[in-house]
N, C-alpha and C positions, 0 to 999 in steps of 0.2 A: 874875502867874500864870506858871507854869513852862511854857512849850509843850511843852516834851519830857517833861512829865509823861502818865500812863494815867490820865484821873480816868474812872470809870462816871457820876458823875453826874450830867457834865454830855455824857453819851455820847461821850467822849473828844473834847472839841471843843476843846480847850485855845488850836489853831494859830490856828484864824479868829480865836477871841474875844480870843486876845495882840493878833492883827491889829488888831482892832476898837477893845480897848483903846489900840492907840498910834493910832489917831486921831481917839478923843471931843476931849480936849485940844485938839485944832482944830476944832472946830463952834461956831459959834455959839448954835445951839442943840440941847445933848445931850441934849434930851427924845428919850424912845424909847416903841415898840409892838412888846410881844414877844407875837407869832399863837402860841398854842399855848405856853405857859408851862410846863404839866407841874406837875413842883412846883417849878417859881421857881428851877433851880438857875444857870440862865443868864443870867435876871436879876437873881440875885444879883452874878456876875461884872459884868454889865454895869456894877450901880449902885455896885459896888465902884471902879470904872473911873473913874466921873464921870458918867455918863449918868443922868438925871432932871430931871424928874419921867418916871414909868414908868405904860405903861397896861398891865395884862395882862391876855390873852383866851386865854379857857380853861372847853370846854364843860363837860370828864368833872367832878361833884359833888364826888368823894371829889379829887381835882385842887384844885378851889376852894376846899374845908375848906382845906385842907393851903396854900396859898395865903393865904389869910385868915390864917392864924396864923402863917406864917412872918412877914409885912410887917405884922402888928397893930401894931407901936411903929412902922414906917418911915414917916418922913413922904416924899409925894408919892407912893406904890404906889399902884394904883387898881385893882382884881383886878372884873373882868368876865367875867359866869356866861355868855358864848354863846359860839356857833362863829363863826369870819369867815368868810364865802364869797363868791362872786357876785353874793347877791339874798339882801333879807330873805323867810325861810321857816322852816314849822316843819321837821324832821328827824328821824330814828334818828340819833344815834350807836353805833355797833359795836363794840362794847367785847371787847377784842383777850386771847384767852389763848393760853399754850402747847400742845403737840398733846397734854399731859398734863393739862389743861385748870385751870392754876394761870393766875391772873389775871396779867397784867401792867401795870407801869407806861406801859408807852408803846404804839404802834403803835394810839390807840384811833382811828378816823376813820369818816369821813360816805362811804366807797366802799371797802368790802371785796372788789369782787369779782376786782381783780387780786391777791390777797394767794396766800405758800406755805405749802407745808403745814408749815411750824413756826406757824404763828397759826391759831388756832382762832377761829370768833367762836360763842359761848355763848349769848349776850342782848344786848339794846340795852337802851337809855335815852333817852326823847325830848329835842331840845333846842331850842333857837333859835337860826336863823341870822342874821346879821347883816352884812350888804356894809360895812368901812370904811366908807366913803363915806355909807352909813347912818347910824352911829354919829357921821361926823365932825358930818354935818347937825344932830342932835341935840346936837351938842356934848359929846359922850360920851368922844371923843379930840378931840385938834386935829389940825387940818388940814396942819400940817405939823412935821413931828419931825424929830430927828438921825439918829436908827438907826430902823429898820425892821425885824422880823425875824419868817421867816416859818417855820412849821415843824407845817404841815397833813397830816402824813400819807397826804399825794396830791393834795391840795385846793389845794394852794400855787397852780398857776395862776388857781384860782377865785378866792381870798383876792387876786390882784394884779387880776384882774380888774373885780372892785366896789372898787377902791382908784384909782379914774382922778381923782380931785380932789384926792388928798394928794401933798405932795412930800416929799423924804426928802433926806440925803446921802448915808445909806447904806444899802442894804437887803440882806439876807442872807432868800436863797433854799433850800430844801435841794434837791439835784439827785442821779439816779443812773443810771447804765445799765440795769443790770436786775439786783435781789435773787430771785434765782430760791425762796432759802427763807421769805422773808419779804414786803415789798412788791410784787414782782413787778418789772416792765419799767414805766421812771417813764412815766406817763400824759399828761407834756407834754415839750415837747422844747426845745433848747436856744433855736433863734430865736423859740418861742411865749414864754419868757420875757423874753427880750432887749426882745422886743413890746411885753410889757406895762410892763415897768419903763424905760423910754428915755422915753416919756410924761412919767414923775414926776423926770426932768431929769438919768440917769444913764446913762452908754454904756459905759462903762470898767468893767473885773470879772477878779478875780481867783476861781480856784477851786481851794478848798482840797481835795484827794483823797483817800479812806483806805481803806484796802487790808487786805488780811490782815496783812500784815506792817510796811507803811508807812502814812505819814501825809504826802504834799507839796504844795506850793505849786506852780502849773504857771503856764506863761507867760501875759501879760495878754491877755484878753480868748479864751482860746479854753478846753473844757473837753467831753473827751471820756475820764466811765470808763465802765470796763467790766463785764464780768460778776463781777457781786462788790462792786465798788468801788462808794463811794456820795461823799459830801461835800457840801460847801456854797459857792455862788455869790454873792461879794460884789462887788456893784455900788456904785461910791463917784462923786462927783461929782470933774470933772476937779480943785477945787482942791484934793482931799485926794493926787490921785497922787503928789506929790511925798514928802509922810510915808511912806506907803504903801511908797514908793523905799527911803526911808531903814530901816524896819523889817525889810524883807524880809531880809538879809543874817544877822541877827542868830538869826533867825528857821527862816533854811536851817539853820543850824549846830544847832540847837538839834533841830531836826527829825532831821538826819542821824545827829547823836548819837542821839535816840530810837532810830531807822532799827535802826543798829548794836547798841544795847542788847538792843532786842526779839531780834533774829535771832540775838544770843549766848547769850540766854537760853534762846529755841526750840531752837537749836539743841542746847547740855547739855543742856535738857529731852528732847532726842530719845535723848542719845546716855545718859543715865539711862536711858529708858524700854527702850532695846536691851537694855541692862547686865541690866535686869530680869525683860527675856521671856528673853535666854538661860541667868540663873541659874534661872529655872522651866523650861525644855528640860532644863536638866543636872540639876533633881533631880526631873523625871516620867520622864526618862532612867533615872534611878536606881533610884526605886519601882517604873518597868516592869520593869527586869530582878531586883528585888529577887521583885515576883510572880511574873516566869516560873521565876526561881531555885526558889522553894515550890514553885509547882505543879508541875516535874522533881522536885524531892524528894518532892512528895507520892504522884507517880503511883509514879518509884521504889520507896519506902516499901511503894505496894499492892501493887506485883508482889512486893515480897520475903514480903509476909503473904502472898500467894496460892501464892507457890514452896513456901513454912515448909509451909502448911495442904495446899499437896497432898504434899508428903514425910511429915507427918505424919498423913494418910491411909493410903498406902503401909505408913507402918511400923506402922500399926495393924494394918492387915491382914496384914502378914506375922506378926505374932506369934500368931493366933491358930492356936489345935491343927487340924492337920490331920484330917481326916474317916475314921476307919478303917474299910476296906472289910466288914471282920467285923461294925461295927458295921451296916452296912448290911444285912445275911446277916439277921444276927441282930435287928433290927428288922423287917423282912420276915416273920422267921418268927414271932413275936408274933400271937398271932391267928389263925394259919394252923391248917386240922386239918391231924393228919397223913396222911402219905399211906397 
């Protein structure tokens, strides 16, 4: 996988999951549990990587379809129709549209109410919740995996919550400050997660950042975005830090490259779109004084028809015969007796 690639479909996650990738190859065991699968584009990457066998949990139906038939030949996928949370429970899910009110693929979750006004929710669909730890009991998943990977929509700290019996080596959180247009201000906070995951035998975390314009890797163990920014928190067990070490290098470059690409392209794209609003200045520039130009010709125009038609009034009347005073006499006396 290229880190400094823009892929959508795996919502531009390329850095963590390079990450991710260069340290299946050291697990013991790269069986994985991807919360919130979507349509499997992640897990695809993962199982590309080496990680499997794969459990994936994924409430939204039309999700599951699309799930099922991606992994119908893969052997070891395991595509499970419920939500993870806290506690087994029945549920709404909230199935998330634009403020246009076109569906979307993602942002479907079990708590809309800190969401922004770009998501709309339309309708629900009932579902079933299921705590990890439920599911592990059943033997539904196993009870302990390589990768971990959470990506609830809000719920993440719930989903770590009913997970207090599994251990992982690595587990990927999604974390943000506040999406004022979308998510909102994230609903747990950075020690509520550190909380829950340090139990299932991990301390150490990197967090990946993405930004309007960037995408970085920040120093271990600390991870503060901000308004805007969102990313993902990967907790690994001490003996993976050493790989981890080794990746990251390869991984800055790849990124800063991105960094630089995006912000040259931004940028021509700006200075295009300048280019463009000022050749539309210079020809409403143009059409405006091309109307003012007519409408001076046309008022013009009626004062000269109005000059012409009153001279040509004027000399009407001058040509007509003057009134001869005899003829007045002599109209007068028409009629008259004499005297």
């Amino acid at each position: 996988m290229d880190p400094s690639a823009v892929n959508p479909e795996i919502d531009d996650q390329g850095a963590e999951l390079s990450l991710i990738a260069a340290l299946i190859p050291e697990l013991e065991n790269p069986s994985a549990i991807d919360v919130g699968s979507e349509r499997g584009a992640v897990a695809a990457v993962l199982r590309d990587a080496g990680a499997g066998p794969m459990w994936l949990v994924e409430p939204f139906p039309g999700s599951v379809a699309l799930l099922l038939e991606r992994f119908a030949d893969v052997p070891g996928v395991h595509v499970l129709d419920v939500a993870a949370g806290g506690e087994d429970r029945a549920a709404e899910l909230h199935l998330a549209h634009d403020e246009s009110g076109e569906s979307l693929d993602a942002f479907h979750t079990l708590h809309p109410e800190s969401s922004g006004p770009d998501l709309a929710w339309r309708r629900s669909v009932p579902v079933r919740v299921r705590s990890l730890d439920s599911l592990s009991a059943a033997g539904e998943i196993p009870s302990r995996v390589g990768v971990l990977k959470v990506d609830a929509e809000g719920s993440d700290a719930e989903v770590l919550r009913g997970a207090a019996s599994l251990t992982a080596d690595i587990v990927m959180v999604e974390f943000w400050g506040e999406l004022p247009d979308t998510l909102g201000k994230c609903p747990f906070t950075l020690g509520e997660v550190r909380s829950l995951v340090e139990p299932l035998g991990l301390e150490r975390f990197l967090f990946v950042r993405h930004g309007p314009r960037h995408v970085s890797i920040g120093r271990w163990d600390t991870a503060d975005p901000g308004q805007g920014e969102w990313g993902n928190l990967i907790f690994m067990a001490d003996s993976l830090v050493g790989a981890a070490e080794a990746a990251l290098p390869a991984l800055d470059r790849a990124l800063r490259e991105r960094s630089e690409r995006i912000i040259a392209e931004q940028e021509a794209a700006a200075a295009e779109r300048l280019e463009t609003i000022g050749r539309l200045k210079s020809d409403a520039d143009e059409r405006l004084e091309l109307i003012e130009n007519l409408s001076s010709n046309n008022v013009n125009r009626d004062v000269k028809r109005l000059r012409v038609g009153r001279r040509g009034k004027r000399r009407r009347r001058s040509e007509l015969p003057a009134l001869d005073p005899l003829d007045d006499v002599e109209q007068e006396g028409r009629g008259s007796s004499p005297v």
